[in-house]
N, C-alpha and C positions, 0 to 999 in steps of 0.2 A: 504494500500500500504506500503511496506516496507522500511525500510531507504533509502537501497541502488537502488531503486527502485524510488525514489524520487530524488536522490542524481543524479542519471543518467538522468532522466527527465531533472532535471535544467539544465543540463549543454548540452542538448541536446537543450532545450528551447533558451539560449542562443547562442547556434553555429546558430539555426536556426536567431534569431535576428542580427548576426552580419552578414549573409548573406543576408538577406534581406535588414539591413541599408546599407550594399556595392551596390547591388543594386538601390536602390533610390535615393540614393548619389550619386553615379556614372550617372546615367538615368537624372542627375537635376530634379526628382521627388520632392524628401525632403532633408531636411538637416540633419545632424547632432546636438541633444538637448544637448549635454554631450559637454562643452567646450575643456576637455580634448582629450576624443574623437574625438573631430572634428581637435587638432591638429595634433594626430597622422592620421587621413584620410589626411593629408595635406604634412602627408609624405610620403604617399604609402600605401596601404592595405595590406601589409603584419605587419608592425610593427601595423597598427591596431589589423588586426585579432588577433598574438600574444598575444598583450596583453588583448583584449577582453577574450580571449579562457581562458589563466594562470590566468583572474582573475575570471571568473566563474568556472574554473576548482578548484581552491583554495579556491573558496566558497564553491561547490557544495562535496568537501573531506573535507572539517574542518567540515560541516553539518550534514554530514554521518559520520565520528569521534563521532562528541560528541553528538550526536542523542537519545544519554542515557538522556541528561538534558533539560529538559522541555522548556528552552531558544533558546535554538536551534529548535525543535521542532514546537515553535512557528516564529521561525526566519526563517525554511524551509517554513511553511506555507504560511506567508509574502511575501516570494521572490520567489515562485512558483503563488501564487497568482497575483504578477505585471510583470511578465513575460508572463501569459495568460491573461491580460491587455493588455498587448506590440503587442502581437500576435493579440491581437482582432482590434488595431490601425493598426500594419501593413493589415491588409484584408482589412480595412476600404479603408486605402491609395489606397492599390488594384483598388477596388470597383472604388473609384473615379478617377484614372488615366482610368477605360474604361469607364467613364463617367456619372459612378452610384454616385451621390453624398451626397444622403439620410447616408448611415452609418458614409460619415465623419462628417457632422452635426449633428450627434447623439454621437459620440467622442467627439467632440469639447464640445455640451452641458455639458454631464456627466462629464469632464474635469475642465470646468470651473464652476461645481456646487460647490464644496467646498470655493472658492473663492467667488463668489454670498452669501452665507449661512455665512461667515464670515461677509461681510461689511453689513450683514443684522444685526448680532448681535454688530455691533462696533460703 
């Protein structure tokens, strides 16, 4: 897949994320995890989306900018990969608001395995 080809994905992947968290925000489904975010949801969903948008937009051009350096590269990889994270929590969410509740107890697990696997080795 090509830079820009990637570059458009993220920030596609995000527009989709910030429409779905206005939704379940809005619904009392979920909250807002991002404190920041959640003050701007506090003051309207427009200065959310906003800044949602400008700052995935200004990830998703500085990425495809310098897509020449392996850093980046690895940096797209990163943030295309927990953004189809994000997306696989939102369907979960889905799922369990029509009363399927198997995928979000399969999130939560996977979630809290890193955490488990720490206090395992501390």
């Amino acid at each position: 897949m090509s830079a820009l080809a990637k570059s458009l994905l993220l920030f596609v992947l995000n527009w989709i994320d910030a429409q779905l968290t206005l939704f379940w925000v809005r619904s009392n489904i979920a909250s807002e995890g991002n404190d920041l975010m959640n003050q701007l949801l506090k003051i309207g969903d427009g200065p959310f989306l906003l800044v949602k948008l400008a700052i995935g937009g200004f990830a998703a051009y500085t990425l495809y900018r310098c897509a020449h350096l392996p850093l980046a590269r690895r940096g797209m990889q990163l943030v295309l990969t927990i953004y189809v994270a994000l997306m696989v929590v939102h369907a979960a969410t889905g799922m369990s608001v029509l009363g399927w509740s198997e995928p979000l107890a399969m999130v939560t697990y996977v979630t809290n395995m890193p955490y488990t696997l720490i206090t395992l080795f501390s």
